[in-house]
DSSP file (Angstrom, degrees, kcal/mol; ACC not computed):
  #  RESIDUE AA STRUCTURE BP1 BP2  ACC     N-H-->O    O-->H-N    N-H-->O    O-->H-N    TCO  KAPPA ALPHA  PHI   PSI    X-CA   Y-CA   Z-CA
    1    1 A X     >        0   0    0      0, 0.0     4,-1.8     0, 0.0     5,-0.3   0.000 360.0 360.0 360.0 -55.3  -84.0  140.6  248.4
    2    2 A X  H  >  +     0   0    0      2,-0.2     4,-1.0     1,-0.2     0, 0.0   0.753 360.0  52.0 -11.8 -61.1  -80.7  140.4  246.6
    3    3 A X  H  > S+     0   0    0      2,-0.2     4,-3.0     1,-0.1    -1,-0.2   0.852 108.2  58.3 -66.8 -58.3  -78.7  142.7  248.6
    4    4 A X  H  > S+     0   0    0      2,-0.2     4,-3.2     1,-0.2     5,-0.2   0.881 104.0  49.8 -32.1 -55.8  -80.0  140.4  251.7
    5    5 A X  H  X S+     0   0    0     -4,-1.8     4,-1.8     2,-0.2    -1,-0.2   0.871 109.8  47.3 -61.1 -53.9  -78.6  137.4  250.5
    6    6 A X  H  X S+     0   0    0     -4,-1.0     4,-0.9    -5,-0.3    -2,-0.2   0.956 114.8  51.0 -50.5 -63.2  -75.3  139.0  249.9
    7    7 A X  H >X S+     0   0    0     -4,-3.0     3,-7.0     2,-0.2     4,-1.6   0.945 113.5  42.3 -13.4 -91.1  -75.6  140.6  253.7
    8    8 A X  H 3X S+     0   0    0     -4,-3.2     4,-2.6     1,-0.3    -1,-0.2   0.794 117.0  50.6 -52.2 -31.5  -76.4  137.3  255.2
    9    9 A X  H 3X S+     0   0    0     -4,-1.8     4,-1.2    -5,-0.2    -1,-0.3   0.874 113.0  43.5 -39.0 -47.9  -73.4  135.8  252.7
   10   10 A X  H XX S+     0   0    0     -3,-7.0     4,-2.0    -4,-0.9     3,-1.6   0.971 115.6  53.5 -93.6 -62.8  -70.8  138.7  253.9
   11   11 A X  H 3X S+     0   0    0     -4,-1.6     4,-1.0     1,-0.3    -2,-0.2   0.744 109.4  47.0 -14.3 -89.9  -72.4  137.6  257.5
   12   12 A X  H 3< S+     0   0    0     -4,-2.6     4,-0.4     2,-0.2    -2,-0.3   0.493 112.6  47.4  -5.4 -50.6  -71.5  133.8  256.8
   13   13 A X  H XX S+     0   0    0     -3,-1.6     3,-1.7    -4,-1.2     4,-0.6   0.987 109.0  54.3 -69.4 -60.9  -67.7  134.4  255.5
   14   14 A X  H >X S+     0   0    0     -4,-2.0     4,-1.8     1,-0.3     3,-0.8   0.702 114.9  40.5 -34.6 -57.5  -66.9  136.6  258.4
   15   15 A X  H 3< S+     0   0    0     -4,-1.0    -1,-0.3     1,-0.2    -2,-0.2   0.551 112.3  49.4 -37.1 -28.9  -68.0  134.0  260.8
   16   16 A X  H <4 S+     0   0    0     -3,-1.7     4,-0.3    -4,-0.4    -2,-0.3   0.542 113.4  50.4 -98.2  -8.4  -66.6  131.1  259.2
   17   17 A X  H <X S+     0   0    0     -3,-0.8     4,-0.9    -4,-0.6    -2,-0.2   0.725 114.4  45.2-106.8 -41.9  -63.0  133.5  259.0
   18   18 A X  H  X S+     0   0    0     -4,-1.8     4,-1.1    -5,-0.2    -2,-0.2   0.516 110.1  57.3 -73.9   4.0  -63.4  134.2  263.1
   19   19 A X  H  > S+     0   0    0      2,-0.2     4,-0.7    -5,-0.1    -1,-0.2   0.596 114.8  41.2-113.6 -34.9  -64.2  130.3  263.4
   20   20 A X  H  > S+     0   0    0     -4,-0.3     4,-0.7     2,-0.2    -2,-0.2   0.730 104.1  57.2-101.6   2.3  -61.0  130.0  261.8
   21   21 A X  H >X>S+     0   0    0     -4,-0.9     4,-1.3     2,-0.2     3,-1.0   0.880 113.5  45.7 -70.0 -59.2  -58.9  132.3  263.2
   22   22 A X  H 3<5S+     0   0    0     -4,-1.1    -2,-0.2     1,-0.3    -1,-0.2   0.613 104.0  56.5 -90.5  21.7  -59.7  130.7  266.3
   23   23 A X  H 3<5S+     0   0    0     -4,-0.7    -1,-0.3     2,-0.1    -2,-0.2   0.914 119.2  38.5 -79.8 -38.3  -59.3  127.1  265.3
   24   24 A X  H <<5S+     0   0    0     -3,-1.0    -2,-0.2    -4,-0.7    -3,-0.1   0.575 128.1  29.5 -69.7 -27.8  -55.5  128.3  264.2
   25   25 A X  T  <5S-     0   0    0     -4,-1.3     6,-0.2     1,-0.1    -1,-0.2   0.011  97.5-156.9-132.8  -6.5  -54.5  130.9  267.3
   26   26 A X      < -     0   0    0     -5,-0.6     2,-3.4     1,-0.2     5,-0.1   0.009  54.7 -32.6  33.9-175.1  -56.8  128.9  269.8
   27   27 A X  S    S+     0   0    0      4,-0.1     2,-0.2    -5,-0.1    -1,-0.2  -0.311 101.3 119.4 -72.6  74.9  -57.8  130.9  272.6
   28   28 A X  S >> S-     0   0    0     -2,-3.4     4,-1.2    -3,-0.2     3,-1.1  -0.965  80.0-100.3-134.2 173.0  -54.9  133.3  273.2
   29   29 A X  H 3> S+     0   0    0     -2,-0.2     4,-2.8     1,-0.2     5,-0.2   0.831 121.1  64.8 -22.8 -60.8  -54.2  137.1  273.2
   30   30 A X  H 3> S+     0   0    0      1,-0.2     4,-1.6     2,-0.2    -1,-0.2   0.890 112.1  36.5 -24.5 -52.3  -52.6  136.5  269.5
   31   31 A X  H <> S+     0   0    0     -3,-1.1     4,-1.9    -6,-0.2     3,-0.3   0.937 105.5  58.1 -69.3 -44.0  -56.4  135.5  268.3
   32   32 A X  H  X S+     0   0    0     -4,-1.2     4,-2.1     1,-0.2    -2,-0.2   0.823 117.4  41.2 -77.6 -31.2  -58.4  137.8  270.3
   33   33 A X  H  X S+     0   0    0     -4,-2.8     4,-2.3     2,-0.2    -1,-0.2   0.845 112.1  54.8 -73.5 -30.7  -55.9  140.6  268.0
   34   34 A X  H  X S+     0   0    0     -4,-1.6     4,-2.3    -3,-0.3    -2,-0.2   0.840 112.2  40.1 -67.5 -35.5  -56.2  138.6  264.9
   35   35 A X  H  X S+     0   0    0     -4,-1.9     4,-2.7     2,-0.2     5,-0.4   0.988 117.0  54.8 -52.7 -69.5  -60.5  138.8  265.2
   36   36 A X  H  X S+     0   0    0     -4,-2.1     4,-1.3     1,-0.3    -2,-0.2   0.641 108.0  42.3 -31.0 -55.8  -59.8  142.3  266.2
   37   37 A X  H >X S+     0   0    0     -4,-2.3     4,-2.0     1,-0.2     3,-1.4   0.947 118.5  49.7 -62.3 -69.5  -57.6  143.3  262.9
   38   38 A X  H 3X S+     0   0    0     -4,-2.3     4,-1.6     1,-0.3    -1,-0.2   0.651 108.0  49.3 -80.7 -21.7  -60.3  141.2  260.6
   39   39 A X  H 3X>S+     0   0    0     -4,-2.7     4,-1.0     2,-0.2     5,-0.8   0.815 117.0  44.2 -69.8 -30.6  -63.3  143.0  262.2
   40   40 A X  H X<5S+     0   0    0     -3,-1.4     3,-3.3    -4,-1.3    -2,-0.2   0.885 110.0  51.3 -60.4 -74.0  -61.2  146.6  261.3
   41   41 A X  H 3<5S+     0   0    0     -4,-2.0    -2,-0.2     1,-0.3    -1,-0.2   0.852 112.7  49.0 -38.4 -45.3  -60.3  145.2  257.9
   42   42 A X  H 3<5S-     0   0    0     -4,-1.6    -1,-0.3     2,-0.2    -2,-0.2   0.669 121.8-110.7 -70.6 -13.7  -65.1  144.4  257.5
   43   43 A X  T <<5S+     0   0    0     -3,-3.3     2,-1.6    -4,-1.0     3,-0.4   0.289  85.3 134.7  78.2  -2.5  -65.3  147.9  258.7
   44   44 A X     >< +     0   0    0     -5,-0.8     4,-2.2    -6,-0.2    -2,-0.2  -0.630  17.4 156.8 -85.9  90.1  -66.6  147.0  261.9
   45   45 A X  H  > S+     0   0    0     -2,-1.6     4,-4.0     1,-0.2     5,-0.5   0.858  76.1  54.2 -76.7 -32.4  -64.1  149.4  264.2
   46   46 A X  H  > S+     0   0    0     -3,-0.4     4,-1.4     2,-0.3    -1,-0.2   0.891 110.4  39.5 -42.8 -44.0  -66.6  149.4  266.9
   47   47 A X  H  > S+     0   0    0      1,-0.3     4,-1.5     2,-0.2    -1,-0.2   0.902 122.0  50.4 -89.7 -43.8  -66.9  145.6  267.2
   48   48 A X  H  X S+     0   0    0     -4,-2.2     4,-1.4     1,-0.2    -1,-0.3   0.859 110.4  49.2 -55.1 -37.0  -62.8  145.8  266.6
   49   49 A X  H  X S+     0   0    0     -4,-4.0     4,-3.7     2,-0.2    -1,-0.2   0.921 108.5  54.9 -69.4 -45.4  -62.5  148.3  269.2
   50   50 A X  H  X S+     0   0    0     -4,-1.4     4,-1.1    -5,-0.5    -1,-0.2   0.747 102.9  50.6 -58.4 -33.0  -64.3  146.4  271.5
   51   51 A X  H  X S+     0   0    0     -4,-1.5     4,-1.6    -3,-0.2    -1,-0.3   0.801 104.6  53.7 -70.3 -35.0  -62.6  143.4  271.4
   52   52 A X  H  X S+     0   0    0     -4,-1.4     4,-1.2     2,-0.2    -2,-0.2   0.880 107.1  56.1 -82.2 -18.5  -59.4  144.7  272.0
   53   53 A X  H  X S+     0   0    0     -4,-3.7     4,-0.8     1,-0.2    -2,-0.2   0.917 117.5  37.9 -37.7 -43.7  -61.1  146.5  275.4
   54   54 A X  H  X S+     0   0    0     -4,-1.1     4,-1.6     2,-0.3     5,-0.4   0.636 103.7  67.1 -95.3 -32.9  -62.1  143.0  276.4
   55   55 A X  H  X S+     0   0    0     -4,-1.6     4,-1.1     2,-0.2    -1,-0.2   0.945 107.4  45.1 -61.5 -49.5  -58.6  141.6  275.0
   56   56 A X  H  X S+     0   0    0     -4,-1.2     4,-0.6     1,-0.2    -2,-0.3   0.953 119.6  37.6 -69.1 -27.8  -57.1  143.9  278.2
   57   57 A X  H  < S+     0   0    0     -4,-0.8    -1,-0.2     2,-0.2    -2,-0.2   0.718 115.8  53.9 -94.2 -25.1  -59.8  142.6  280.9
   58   58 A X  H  < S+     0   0    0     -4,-1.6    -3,-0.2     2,-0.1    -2,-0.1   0.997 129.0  15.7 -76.5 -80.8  -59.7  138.7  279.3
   59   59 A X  H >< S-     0   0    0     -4,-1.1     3,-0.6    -5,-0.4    -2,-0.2  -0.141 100.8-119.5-108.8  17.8  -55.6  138.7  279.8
   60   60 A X  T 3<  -     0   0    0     -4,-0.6    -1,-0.3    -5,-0.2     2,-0.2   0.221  42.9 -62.2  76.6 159.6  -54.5  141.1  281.8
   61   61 A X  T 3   +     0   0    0      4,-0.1    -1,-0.2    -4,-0.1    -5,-0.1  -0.261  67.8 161.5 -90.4  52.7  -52.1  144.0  281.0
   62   62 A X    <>  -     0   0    0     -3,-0.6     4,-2.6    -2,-0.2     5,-0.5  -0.104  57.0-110.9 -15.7 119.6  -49.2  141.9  280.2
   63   63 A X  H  > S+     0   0    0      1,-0.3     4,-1.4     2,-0.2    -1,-0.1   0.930 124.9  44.1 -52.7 -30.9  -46.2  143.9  277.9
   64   64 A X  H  > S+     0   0    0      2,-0.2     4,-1.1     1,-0.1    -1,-0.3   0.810 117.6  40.1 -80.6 -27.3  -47.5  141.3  275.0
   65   65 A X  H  > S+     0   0    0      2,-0.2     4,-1.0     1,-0.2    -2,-0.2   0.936 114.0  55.3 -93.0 -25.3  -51.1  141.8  275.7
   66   66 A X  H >X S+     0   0    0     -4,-2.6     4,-4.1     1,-0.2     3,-0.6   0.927 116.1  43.5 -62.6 -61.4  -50.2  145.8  276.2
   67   67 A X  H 3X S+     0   0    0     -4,-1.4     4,-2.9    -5,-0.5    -1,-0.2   0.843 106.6  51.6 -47.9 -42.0  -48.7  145.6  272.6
   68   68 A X  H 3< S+     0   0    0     -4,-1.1    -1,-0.3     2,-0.3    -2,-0.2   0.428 115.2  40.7-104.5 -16.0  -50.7  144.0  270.8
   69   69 A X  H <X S+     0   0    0     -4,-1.0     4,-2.6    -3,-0.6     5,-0.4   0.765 113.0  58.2 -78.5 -55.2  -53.9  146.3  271.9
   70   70 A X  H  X S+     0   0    0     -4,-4.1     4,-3.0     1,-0.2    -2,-0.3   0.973 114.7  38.7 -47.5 -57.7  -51.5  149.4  271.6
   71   71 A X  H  X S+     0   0    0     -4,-2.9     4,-0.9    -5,-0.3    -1,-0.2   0.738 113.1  56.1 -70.7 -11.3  -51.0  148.2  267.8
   72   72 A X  H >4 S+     0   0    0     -3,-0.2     3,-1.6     2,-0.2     4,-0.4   0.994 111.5  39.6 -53.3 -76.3  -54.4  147.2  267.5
   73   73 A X  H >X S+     0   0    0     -4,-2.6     4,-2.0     1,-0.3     3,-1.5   0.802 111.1  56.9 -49.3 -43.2  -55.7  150.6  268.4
   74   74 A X  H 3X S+     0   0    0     -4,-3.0     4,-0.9    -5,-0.4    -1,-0.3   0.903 110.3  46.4 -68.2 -24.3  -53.0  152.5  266.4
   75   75 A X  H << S+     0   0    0     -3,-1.6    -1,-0.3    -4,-0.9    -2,-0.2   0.831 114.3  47.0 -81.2  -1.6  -54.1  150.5  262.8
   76   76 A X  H <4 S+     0   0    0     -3,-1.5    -2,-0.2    -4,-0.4    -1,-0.2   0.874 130.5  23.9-112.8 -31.2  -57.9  151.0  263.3
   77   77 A X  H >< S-     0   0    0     -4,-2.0     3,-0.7     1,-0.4    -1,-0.2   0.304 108.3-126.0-112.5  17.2  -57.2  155.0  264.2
   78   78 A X  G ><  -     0   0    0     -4,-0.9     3,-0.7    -5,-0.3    -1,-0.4  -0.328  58.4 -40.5  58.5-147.0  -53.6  155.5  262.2
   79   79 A X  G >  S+     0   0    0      1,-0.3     3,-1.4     2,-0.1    -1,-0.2   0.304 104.9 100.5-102.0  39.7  -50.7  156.8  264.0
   80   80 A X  G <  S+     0   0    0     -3,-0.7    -1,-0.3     1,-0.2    -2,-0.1   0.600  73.1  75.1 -83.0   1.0  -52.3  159.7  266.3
   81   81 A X  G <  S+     0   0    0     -3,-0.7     8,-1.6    -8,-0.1     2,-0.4   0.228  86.5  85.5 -79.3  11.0  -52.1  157.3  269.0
   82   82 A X  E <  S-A   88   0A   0     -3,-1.4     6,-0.2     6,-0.2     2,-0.1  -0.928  71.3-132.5 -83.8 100.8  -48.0  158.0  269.0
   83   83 A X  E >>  -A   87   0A   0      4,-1.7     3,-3.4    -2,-0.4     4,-0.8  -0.651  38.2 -96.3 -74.4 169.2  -46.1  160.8  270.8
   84   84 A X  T 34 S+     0   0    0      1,-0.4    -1,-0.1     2,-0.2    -2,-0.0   0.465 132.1  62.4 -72.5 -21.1  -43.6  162.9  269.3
   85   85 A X  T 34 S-     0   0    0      2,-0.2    -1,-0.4     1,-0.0     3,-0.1   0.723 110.7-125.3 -83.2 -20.8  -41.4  160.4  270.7
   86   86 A X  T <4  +     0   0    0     -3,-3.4     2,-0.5     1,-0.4    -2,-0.2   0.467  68.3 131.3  79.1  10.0  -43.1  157.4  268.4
   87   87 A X  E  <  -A   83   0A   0     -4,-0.8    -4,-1.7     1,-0.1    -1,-0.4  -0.940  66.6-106.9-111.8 158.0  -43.8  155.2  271.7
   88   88 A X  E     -A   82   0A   0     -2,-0.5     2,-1.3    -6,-0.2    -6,-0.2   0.184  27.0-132.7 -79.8 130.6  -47.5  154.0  271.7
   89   89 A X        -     0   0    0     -8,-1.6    -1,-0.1   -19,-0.1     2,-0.1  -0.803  23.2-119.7 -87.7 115.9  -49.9  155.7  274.2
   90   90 A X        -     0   0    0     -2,-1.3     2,-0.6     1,-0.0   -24,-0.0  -0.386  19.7-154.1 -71.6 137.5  -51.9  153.4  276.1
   91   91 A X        -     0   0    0     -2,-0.1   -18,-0.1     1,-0.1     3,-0.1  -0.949  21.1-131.9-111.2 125.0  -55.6  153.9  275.6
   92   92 A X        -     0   0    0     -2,-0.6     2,-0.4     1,-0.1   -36,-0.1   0.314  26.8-101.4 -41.3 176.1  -57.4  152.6  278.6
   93   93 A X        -     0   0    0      2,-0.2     2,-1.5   -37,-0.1    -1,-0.1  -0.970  40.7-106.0-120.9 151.1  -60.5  150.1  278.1
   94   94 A X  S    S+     0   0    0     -2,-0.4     2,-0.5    -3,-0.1     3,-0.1   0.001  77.0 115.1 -59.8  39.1  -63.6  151.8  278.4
   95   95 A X  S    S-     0   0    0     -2,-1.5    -2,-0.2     1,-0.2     3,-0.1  -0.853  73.8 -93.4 -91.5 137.2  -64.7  150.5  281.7
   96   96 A X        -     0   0    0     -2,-0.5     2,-0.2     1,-0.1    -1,-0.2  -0.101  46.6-128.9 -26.9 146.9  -65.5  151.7  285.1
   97   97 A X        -     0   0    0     -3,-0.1     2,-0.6     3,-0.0    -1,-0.1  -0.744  35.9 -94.4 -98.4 147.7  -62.2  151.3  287.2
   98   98 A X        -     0   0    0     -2,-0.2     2,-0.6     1,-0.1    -3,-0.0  -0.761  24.8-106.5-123.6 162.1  -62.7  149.7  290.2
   99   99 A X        -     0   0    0     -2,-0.6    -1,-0.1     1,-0.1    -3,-0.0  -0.227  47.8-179.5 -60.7  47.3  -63.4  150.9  293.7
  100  100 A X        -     0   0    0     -2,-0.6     2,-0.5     1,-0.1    -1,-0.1  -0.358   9.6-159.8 -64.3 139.4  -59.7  150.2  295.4
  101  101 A X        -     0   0    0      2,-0.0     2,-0.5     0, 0.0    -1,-0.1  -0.977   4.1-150.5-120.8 152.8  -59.3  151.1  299.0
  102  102 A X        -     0   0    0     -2,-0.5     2,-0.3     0, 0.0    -2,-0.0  -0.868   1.5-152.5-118.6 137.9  -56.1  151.6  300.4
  103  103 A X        -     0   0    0     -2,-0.5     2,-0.4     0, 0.0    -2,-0.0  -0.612  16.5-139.6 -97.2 135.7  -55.0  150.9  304.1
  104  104 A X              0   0    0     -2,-0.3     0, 0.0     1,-0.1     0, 0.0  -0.890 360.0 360.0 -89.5 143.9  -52.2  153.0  305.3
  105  105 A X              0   0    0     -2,-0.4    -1,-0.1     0, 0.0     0, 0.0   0.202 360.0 360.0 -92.7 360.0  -49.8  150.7  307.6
């Protein structure tokens, strides 16, 4: 029962720390990376991973929103997301692509 309490505690901060992220950062790219980092730091990479997928479909691929995912992904995996060259690899977001068709003129 102990342990629970502590859970639902840990729960509580975490929320009340994304509640304040985004009273500070409002809703922009900046925030949606700031969640991202503090869900890495709780050990939730998944939930961190996820957001910064949703960070690229939310705001577009933008050179700031492009960065700021690239750097995401490189703190939650270290730096194997680098070539040799030390510029950032882009990691796609896990989604289906969609369905373009292209007209030749």
């Amino acid at each position: 029962m102990h342990s629970e309490t502590l859970s639902e505690l840990s729960q509580a901060g975490l929320h009340i720390a994304i509640q304040d992220i985004k009273d500070d950062l409002f809703d922009t790219p900046d925030c949606d990376y700031a969640i991202a980092q503090l869900l890495s730091q709780w050990g939730l990479d998944e939930k961190a991973e996820q957001m910064l997928d949703e960070m690229l479909l939310k705001w577009g691929t933008s050179p700031e929103v492009l960065a700021l995912t690239q750097r995401g992904y490189a703190e939650m995996k270290g730096s194997d997301l680098f070539a040799d060259n030390d510029e950032p690899i882009i990691q796609p977001p896990k989604t289906a692509p969609a369905n373009l068709h292209i007209v030749a003129a």
